[in-house]
TIVO-2410 file (N, C-alpha, C; in nm, 3 decimals):
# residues 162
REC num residu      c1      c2      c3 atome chaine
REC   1      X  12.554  10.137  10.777     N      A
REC   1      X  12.490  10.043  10.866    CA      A
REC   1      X  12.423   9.936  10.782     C      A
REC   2      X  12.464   9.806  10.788     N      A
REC   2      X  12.366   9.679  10.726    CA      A
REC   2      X  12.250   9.643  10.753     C      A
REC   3      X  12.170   9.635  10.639     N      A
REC   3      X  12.001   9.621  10.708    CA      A
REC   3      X  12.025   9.445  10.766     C      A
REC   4      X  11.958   9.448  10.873     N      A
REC   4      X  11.967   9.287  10.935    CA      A
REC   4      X  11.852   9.310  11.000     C      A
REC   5      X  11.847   9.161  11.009     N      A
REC   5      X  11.681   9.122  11.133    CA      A
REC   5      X  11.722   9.065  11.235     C      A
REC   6      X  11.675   9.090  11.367     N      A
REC   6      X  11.723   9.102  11.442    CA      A
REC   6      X  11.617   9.034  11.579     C      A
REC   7      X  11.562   8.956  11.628     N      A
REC   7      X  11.476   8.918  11.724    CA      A
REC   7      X  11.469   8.965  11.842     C      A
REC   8      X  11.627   8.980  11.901     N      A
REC   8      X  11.637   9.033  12.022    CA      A
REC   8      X  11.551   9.176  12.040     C      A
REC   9      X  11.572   9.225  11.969     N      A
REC   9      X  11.438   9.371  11.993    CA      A
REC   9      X  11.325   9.308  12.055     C      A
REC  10      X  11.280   9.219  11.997     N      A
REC  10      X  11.088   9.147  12.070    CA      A
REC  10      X  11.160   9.103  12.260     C      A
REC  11      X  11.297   9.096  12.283     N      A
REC  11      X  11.285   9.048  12.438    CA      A
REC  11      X  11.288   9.157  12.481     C      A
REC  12      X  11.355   9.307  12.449     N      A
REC  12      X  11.388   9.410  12.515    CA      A
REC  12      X  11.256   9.499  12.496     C      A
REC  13      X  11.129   9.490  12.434     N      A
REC  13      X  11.020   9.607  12.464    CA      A
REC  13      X  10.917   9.555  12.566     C      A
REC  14      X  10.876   9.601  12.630     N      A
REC  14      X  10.764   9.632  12.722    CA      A
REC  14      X  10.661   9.590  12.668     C      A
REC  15      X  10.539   9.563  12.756     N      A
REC  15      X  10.463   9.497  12.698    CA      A
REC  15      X  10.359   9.637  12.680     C      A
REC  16      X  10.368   9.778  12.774     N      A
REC  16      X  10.311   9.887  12.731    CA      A
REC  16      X  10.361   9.951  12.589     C      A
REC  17      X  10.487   9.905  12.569     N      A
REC  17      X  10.487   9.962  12.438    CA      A
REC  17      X  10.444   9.898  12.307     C      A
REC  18      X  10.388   9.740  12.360     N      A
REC  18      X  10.311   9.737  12.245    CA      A
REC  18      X  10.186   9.825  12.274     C      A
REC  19      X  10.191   9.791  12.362     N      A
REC  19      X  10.021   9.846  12.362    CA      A
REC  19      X  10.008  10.044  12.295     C      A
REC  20      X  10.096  10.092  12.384     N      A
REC  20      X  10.121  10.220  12.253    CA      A
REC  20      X  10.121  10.222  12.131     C      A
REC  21      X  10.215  10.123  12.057     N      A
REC  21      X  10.216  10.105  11.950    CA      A
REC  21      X  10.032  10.050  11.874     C      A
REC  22      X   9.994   9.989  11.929     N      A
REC  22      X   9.849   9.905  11.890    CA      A
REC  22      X   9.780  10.036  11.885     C      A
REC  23      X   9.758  10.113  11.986     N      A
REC  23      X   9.651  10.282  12.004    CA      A
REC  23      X   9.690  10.359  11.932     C      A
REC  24      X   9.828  10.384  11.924     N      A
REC  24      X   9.858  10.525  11.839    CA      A
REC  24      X   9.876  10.475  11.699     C      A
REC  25      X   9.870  10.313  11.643     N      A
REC  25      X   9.848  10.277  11.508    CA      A
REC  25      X   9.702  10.241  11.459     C      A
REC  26      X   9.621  10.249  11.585     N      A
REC  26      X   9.461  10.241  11.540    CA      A
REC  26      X   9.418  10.377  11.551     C      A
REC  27      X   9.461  10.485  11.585     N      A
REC  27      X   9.442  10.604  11.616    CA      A
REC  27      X   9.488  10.626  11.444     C      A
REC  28      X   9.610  10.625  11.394     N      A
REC  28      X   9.645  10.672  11.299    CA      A
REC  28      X   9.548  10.584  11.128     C      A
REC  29      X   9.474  10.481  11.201     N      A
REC  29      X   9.412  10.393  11.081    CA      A
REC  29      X   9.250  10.495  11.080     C      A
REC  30      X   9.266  10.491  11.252     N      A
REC  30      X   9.076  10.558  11.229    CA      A
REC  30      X   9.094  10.705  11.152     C      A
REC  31      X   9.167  10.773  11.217     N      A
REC  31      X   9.182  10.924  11.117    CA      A
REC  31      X   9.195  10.875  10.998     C      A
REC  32      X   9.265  10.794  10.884     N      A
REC  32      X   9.265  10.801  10.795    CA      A
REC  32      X   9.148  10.720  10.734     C      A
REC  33      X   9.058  10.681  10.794     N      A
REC  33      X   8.940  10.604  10.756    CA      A
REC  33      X   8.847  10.755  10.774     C      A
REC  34      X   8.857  10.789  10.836     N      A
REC  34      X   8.797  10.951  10.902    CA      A
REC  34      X   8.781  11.053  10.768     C      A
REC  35      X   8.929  11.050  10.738     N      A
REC  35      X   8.968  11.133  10.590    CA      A
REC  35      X   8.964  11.097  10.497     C      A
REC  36      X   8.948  10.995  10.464     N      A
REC  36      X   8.888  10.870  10.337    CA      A
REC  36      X   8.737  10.905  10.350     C      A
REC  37      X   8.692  10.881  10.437     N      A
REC  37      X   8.564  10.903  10.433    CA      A
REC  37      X   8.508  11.078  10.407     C      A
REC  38      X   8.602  11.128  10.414     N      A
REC  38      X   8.503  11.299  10.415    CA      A
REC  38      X   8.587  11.378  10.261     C      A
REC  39      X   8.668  11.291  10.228     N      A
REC  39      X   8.771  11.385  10.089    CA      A
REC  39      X   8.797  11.213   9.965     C      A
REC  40      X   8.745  11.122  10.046     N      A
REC  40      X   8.712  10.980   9.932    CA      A
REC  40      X   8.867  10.899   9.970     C      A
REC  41      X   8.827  10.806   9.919     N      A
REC  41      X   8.921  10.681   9.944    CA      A
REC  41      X   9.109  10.674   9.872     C      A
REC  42      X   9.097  10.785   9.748     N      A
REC  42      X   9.216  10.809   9.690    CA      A
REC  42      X   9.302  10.896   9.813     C      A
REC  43      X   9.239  11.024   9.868     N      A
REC  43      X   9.311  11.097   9.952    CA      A
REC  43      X   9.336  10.973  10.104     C      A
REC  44      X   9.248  10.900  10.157     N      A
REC  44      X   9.247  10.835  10.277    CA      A
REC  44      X   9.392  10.728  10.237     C      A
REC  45      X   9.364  10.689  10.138     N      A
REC  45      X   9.487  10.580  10.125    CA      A
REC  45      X   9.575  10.596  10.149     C      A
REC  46      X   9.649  10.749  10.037     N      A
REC  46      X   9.741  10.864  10.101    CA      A
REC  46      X   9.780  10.830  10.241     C      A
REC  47      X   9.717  10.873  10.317     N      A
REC  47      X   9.709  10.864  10.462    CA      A
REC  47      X   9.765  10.741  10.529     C      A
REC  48      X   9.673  10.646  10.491     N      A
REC  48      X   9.727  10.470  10.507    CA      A
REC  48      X   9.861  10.450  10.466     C      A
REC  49      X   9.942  10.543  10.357     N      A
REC  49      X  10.031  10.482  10.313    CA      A
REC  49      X  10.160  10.481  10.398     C      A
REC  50      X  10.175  10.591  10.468     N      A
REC  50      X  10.237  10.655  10.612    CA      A
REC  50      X  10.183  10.533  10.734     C      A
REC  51      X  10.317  10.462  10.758     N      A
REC  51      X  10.261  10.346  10.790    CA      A
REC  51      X  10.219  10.358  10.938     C      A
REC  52      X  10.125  10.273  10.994     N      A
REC  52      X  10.014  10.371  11.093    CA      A
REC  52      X  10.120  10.359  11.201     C      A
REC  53      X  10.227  10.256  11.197     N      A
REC  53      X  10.332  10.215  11.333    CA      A
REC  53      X  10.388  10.298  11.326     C      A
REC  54      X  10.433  10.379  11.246     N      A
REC  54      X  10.610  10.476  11.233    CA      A
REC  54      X  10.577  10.560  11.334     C      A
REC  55      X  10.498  10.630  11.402     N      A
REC  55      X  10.464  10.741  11.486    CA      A
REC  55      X  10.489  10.645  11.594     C      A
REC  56      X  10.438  10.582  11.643     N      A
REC  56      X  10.510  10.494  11.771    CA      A
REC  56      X  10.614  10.447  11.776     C      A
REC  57      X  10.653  10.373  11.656     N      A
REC  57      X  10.786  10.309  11.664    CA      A
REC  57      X  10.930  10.424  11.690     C      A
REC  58      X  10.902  10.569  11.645     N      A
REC  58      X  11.006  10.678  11.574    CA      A
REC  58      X  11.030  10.701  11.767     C      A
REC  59      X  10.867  10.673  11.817     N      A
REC  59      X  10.933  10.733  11.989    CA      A
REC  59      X  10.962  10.637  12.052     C      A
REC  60      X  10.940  10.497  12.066     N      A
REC  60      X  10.990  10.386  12.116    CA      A
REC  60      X  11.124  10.340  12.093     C      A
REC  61      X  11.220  10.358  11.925     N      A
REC  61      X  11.307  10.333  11.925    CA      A
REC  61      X  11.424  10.483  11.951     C      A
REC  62      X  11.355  10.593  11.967     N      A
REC  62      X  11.424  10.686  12.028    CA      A
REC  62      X  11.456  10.622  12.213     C      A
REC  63      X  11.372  10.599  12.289     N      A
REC  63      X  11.343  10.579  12.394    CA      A
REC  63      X  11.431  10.465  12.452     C      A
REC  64      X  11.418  10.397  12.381     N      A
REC  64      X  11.525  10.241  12.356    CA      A
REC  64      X  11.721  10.300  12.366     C      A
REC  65      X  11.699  10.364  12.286     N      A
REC  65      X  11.859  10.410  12.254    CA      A
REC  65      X  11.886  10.503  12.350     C      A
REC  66      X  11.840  10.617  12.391     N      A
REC  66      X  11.839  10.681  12.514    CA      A
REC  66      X  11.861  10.596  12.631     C      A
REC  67      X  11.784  10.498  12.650     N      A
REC  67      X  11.769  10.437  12.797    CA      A
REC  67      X  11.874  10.330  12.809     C      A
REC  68      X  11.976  10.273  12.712     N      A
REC  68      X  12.056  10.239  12.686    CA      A
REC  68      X  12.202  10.284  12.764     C      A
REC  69      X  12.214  10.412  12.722     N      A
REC  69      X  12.304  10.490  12.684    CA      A
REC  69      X  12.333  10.534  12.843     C      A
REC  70      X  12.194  10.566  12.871     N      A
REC  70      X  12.192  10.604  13.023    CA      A
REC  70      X  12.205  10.509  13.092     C      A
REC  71      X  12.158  10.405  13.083     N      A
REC  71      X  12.264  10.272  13.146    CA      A
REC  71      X  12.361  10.272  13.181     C      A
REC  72      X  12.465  10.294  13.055     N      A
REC  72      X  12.619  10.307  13.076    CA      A
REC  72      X  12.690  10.395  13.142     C      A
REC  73      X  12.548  10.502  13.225     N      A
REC  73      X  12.604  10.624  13.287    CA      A
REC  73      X  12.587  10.771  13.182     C      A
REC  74      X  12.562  10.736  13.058     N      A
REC  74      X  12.580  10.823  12.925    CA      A
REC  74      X  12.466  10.909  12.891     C      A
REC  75      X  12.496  11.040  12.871     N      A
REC  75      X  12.364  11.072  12.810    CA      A
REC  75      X  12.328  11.042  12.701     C      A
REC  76      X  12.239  10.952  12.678     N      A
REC  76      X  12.163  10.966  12.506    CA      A
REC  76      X  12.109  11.019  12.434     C      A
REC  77      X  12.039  11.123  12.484     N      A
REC  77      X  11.943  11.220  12.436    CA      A
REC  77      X  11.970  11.204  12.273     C      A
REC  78      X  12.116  11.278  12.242     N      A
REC  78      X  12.164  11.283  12.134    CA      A
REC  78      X  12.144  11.145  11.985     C      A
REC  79      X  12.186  11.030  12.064     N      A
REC  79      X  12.149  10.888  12.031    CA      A
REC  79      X  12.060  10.835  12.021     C      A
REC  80      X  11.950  10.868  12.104     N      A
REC  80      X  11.789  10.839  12.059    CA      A
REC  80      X  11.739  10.929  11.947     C      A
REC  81      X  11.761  11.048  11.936     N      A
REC  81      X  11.735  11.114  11.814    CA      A
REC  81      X  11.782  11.067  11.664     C      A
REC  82      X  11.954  11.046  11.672     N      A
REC  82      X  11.982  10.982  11.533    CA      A
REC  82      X  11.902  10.853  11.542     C      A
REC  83      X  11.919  10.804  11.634     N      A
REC  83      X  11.822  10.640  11.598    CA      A
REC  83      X  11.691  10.659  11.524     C      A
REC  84      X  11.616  10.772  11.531     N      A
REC  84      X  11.520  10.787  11.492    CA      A
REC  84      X  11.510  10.849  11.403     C      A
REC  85      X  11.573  10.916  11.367     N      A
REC  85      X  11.623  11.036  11.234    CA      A
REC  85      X  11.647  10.958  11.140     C      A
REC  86      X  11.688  10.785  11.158     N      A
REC  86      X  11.743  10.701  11.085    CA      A
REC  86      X  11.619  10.618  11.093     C      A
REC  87      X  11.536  10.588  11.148     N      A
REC  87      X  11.453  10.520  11.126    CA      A
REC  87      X  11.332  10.590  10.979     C      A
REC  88      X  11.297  10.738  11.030     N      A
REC  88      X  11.264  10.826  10.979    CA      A
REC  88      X  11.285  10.835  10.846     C      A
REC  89      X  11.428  10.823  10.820     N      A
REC  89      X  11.503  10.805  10.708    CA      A
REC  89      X  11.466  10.670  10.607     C      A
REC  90      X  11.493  10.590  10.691     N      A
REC  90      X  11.404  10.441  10.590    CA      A
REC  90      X  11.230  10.449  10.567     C      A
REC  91      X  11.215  10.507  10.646     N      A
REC  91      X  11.058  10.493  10.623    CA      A
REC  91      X  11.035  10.585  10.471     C      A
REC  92      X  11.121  10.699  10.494     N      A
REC  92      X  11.107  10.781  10.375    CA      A
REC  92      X  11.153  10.704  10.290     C      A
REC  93      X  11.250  10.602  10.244     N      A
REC  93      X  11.237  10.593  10.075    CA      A
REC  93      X  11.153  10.445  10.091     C      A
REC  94      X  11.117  10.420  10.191     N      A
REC  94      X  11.042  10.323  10.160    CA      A
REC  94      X  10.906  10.336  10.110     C      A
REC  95      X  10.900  10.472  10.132     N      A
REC  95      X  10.756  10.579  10.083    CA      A
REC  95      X  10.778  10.576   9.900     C      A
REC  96      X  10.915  10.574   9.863     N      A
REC  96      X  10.927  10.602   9.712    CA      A
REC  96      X  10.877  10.494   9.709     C      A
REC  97      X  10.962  10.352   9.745     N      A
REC  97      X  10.891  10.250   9.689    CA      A
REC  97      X  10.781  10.242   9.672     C      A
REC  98      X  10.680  10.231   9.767     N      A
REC  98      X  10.563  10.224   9.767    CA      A
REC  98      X  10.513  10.312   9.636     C      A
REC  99      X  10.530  10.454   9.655     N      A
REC  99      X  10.466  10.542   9.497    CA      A
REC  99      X  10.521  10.454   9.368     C      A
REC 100      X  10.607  10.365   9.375     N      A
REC 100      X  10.654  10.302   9.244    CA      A
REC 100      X  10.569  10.182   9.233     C      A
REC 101      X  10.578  10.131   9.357     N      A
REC 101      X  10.485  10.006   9.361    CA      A
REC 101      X  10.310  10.043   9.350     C      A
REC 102      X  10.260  10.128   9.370     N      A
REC 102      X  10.164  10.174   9.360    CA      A
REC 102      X  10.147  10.237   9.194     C      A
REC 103      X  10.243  10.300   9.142     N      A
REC 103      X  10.245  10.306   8.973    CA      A
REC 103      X  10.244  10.223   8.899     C      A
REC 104      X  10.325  10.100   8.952     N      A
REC 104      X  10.322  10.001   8.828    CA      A
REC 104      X  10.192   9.899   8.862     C      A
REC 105      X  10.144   9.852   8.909     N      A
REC 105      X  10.058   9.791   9.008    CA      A
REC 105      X   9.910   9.844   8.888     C      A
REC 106      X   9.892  10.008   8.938     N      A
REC 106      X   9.790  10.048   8.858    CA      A
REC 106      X   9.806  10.062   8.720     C      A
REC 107      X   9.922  10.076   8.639     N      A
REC 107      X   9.946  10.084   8.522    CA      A
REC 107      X   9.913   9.930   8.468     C      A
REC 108      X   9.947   9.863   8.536     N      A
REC 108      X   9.936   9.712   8.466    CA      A
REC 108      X   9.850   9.604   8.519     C      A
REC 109      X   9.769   9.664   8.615     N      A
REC 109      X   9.628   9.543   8.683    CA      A
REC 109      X   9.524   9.530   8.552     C      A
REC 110      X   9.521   9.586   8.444     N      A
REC 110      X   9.413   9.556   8.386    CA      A
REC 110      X   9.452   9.439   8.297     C      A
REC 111      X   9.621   9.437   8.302     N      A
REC 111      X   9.653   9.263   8.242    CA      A
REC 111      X   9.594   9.190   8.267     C      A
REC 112      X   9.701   9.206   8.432     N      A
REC 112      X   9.645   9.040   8.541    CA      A
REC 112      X   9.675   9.100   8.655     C      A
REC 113      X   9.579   9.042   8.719     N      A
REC 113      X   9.638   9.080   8.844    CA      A
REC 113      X   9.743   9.028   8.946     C      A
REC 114      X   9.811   8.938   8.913     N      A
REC 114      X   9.906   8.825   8.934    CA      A
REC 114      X  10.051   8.900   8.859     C      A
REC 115      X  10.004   8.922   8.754     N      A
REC 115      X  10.139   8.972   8.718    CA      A
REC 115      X  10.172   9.159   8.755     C      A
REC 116      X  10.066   9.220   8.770     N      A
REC 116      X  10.077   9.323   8.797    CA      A
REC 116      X  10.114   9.331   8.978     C      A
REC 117      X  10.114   9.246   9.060     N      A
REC 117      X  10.162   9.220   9.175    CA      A
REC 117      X  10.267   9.204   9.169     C      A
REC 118      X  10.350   9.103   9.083     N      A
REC 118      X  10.496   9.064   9.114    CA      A
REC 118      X  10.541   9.177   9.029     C      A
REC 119      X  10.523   9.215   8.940     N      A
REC 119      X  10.553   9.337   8.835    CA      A
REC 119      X  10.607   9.495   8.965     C      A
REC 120      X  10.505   9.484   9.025     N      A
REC 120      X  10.487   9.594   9.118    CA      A
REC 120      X  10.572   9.583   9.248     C      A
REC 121      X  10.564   9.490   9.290     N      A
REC 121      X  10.658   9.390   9.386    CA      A
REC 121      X  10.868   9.417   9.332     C      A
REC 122      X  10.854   9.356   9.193     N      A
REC 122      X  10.991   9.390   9.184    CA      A
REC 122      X  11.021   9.520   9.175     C      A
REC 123      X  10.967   9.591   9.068     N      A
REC 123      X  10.977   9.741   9.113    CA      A
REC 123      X  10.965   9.788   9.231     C      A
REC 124      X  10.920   9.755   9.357     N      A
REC 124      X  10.960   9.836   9.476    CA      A
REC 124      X  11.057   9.794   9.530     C      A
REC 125      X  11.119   9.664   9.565     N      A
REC 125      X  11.226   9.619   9.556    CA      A
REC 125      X  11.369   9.714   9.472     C      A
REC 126      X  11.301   9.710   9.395     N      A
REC 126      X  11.466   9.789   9.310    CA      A
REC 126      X  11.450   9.962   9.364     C      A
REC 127      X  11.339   9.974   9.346     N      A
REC 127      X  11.362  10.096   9.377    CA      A
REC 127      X  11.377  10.149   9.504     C      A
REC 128      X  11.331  10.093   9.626     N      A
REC 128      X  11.380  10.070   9.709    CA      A
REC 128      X  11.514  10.055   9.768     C      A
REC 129      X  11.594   9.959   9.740     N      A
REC 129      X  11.681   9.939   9.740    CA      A
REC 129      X  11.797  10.034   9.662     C      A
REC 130      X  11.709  10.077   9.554     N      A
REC 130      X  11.845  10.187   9.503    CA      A
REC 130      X  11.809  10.292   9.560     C      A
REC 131      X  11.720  10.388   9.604     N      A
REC 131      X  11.705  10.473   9.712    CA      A
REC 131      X  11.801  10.451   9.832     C      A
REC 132      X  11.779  10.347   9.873     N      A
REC 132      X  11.885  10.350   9.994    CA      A
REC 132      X  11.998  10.353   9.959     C      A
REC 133      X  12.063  10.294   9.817     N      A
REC 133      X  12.174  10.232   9.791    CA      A
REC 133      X  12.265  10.436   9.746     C      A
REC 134      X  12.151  10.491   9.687     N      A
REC 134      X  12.158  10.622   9.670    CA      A
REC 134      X  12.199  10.720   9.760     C      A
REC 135      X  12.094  10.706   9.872     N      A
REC 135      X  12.174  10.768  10.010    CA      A
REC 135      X  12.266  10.780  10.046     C      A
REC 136      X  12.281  10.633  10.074     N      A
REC 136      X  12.402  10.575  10.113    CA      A
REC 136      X  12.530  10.640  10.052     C      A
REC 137      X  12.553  10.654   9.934     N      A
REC 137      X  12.662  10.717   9.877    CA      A
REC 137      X  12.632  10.858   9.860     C      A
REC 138      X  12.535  10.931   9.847     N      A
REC 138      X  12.553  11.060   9.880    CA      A
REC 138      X  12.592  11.082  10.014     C      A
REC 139      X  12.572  11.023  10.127     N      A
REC 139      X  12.625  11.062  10.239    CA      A
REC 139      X  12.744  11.026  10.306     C      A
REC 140      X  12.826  10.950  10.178     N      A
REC 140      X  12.940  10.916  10.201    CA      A
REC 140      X  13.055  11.051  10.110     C      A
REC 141      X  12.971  11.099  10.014     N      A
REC 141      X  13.041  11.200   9.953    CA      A
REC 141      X  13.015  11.303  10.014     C      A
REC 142      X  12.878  11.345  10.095     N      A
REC 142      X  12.889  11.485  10.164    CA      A
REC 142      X  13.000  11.448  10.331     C      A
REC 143      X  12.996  11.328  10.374     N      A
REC 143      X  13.116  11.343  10.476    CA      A
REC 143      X  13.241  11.381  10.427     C      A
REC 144      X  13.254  11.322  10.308     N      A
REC 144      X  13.428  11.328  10.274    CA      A
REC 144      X  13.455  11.483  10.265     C      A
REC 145      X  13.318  11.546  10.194     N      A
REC 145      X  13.339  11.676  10.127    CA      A
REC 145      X  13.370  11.813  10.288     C      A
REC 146      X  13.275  11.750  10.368     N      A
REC 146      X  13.300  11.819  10.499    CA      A
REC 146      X  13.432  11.775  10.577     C      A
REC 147      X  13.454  11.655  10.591     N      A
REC 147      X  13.565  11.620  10.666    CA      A
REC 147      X  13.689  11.704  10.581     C      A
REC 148      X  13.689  11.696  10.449     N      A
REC 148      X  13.798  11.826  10.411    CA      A
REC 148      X  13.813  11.927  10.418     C      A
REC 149      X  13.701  11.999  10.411     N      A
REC 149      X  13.655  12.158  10.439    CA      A
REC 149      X  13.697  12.204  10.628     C      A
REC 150      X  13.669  12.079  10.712     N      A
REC 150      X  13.775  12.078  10.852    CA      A
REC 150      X  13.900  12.058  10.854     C      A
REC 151      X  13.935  12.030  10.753     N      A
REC 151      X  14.138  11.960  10.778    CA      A
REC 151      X  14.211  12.055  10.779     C      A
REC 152      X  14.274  12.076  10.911     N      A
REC 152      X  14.384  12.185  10.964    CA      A
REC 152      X  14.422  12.203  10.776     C      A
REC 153      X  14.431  12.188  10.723     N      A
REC 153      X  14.519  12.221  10.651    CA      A
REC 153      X  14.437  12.304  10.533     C      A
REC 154      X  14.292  12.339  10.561     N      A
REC 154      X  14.219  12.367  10.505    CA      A
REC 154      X  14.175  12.520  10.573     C      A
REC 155      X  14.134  12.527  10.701     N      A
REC 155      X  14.133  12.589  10.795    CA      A
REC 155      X  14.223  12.670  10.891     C      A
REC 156      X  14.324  12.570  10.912     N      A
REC 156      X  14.457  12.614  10.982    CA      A
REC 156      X  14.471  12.615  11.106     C      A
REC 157      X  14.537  12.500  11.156     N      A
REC 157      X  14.573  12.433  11.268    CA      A
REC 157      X  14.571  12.550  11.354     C      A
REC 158      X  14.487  12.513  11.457     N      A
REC 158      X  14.511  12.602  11.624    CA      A
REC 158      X  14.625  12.560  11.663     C      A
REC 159      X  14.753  12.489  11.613     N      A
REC 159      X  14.860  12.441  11.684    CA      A
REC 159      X  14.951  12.555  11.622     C      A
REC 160      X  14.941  12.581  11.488     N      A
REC 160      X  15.081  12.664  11.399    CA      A
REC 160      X  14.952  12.789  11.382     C      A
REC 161      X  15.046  12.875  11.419     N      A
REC 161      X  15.030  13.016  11.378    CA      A
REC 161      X  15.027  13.049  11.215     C      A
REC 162      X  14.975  13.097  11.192     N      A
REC 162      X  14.920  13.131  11.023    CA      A
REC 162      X  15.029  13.209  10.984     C      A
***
């Protein structure tokens, strides 16, 4: 799937689901201001870094793809879950980035802080990007590896008798 941007999403949500999104991402900022405050600001950040939208967004764009699907007469159930399993999925290596961007950032602010931004900046970028780029081909080698392990010819056709 190609990462693209996309506008039409802002005509198709509800105006309650921003508003979900706004509560259950100030909900997720105050707890971690909550836990910053009672275990200190290194563990709270932690917290912050889990971005405060993904908990709304993971059930809104489940909800989206479901209600879709059922449109067409279809059940989605199934389809709102990968949508979100996949959303789920980017958020996670976008989490590496961040720990990379957050390593180099602190390793090198006592330069400059200008250069330890873009320094930190390209490193999440790459790493980022090769995380996904990583996925991406492991899950092109675990299909191939399964789609063979199914081939009648592997298994043995329900058509020919063994």
């Amino acid at each position: 799937m190609p990462v693209k941007l996309s506008s039409s999403a802002l005509k198709e949500t509800r105006w309650y689901e921003y508003a979900i999104r706004f509560v259950l991402g100030g909900f997720a900022t105050v707890l971690a201001g909550v836990i910053g405050s009672q275990f200190g600001v290194s563990v709270g950040g932690l917290f912050l870094a889990l971005p405060a939208i993904f908990c709304a967004s993971a059930t809104l764009i489940e909800s989206h793809e479901r209600h879709a699907k059922e449109k067409a007469g279809l059940s989605g159930r199934r389809r709102g879950q990968k949508a979100a399993a996949l959303d789920a999925a980017g958020a996670a290596l976008g989490s590496i980035g961040l720990a990379a961007f957050a390593a180099v950032f602190h390793a090198t602010v006592g330069a400059s802080v200008a250069f330890a931004f873009i320094a930190a900046l390209t490193v999440w970028a790459i790493v980022s990007v090769s995380a996904w780029w990583l996925r991406r081909k492991l899950r092109i080698v675990t299909h191939k590896s399964r789609r063979s392990a199914r081939s009648p010819s592997a298994t043995g056709s329900r058509f020919v008798k063994p």
